[in-house]
C-alpha positions in Angstrom: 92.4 -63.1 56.2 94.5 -61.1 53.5 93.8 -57.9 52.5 95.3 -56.5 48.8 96.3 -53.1 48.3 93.0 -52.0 47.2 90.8 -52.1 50.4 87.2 -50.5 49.4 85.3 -49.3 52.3 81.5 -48.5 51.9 82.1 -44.9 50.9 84.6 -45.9 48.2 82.2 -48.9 47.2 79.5 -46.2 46.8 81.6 -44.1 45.1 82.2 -46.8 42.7 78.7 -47.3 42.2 77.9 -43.8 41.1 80.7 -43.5 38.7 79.4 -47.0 36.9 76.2 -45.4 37.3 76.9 -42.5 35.7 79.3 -44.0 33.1 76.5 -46.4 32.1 73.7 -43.7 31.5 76.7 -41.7 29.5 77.3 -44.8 27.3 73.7 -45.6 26.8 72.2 -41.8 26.0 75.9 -41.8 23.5 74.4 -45.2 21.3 70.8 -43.6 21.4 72.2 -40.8 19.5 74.6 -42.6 17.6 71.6 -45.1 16.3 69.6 -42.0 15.6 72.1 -40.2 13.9 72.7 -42.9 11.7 69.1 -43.0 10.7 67.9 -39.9 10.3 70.6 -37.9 9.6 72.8 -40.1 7.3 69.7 -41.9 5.8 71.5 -45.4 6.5 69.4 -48.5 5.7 68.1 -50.3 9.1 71.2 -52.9 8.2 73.8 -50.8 8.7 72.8 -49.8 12.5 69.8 -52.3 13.5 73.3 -54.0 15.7 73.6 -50.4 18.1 69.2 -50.3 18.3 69.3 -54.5 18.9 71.6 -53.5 21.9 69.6 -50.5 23.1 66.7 -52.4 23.5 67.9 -55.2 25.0 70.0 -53.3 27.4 66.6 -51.1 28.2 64.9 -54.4 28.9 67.4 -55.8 31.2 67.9 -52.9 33.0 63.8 -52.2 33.9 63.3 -56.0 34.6 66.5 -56.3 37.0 65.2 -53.3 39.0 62.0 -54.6 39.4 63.3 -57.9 40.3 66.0 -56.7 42.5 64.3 -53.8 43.9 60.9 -55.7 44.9 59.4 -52.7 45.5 56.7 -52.7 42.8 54.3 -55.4 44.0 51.7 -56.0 41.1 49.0 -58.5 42.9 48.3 -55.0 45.0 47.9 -53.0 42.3 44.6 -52.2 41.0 43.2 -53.4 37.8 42.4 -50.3 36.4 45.8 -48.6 37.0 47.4 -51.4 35.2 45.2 -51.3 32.1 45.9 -47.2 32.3 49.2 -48.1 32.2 49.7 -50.7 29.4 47.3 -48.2 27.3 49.2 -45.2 28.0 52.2 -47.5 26.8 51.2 -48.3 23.7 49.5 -44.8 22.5 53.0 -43.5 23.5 55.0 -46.4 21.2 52.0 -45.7 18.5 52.8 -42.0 18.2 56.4 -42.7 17.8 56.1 -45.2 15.6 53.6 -42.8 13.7 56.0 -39.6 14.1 58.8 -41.9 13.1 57.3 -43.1 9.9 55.4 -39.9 8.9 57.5 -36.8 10.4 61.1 -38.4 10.4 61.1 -40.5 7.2 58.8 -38.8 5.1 56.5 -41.7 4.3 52.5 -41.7 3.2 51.2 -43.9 5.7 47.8 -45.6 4.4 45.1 -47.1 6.8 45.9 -50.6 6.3 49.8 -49.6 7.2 48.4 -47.4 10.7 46.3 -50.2 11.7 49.3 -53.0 11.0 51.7 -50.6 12.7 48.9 -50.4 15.8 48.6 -54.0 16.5 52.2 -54.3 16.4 52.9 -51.7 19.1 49.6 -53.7 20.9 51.5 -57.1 20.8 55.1 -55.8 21.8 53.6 -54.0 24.6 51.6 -56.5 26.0 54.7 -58.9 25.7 56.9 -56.2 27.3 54.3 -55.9 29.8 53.9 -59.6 30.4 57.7 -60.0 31.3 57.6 -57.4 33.1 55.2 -57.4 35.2 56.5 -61.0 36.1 59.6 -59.8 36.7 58.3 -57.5 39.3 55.8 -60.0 41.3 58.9 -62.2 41.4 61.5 -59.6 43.0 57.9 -59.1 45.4 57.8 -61.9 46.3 61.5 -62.5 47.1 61.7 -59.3 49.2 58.7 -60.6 51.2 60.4 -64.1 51.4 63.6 -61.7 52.7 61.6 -60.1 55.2 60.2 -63.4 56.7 
């Protein structure tokens, strides 16, 4: 077998890994503050930097279902109910009062009750969705780590 010049042992492969690592949380924490920037301090329409949040959020996703599916360590059929449901609730008041700071603190908007209660059920739906993939994202990656193990 032929070995290249560049022969990566497992210290240099971990080595590797922590730079990306690092270099990825650097890069991600740069386009948060970029995206907010552009909001709240240049008071940019959504158009002009929905691209940077589209790619937040998708790169947020992708990174949270990968480690549950890869790690296999969060096994949701042994959960209890309760904990879940505390969860998922303490998800959604959490996106509620961001959304509410966001619209009422950040942009200076008079936020009726019809607007609260549209803005409630939205954060309800995305959460639940979120939580749906999710959570089958991490009873898959269980069950593949138990099908490892076997």
């Amino acid at each position: 077998m032929k070995k290249g010049p560049f022969r990566l042992d497992e210290r240099d492969l971990d080595i590797l890994r922590r730079i990306c690592t690092t270099m990825y949380i650097i890069t991600m924490y740069a386009l948060m503050g970029v995206q907010l920037y552009r909001q709240f301090v240049l008071h940019q329409a959504i158009e002009e930097h929905e691209d940077i949040a589209v790619i937040i959020a998708f790169n947020v996703i992708v990174f949270l279902g990968s480690l549950l599916y890869f790690s296999g360590g969060v096994a949701p059929q042994k959960m209890k109910l309760r904990w879940i449901m505390a969860g998922y609730a303490g998800f959604v008041l959490l996106g509620f009062a961001f959304t509410a700071f966001k619209y009422r603190i950040l942009l200076g908007q008079e936020l009726g009750l019809t607007q609260v209660v549209d803005y409630f059920f939205t954060v309800v739906k995305v959460s639940g969705l979120l939580a749906l993939v999710l959570g089958l994202l991490a009873y898959l990656g269980s069950r593949r780590v138990e099908k490892q193990i076997e």
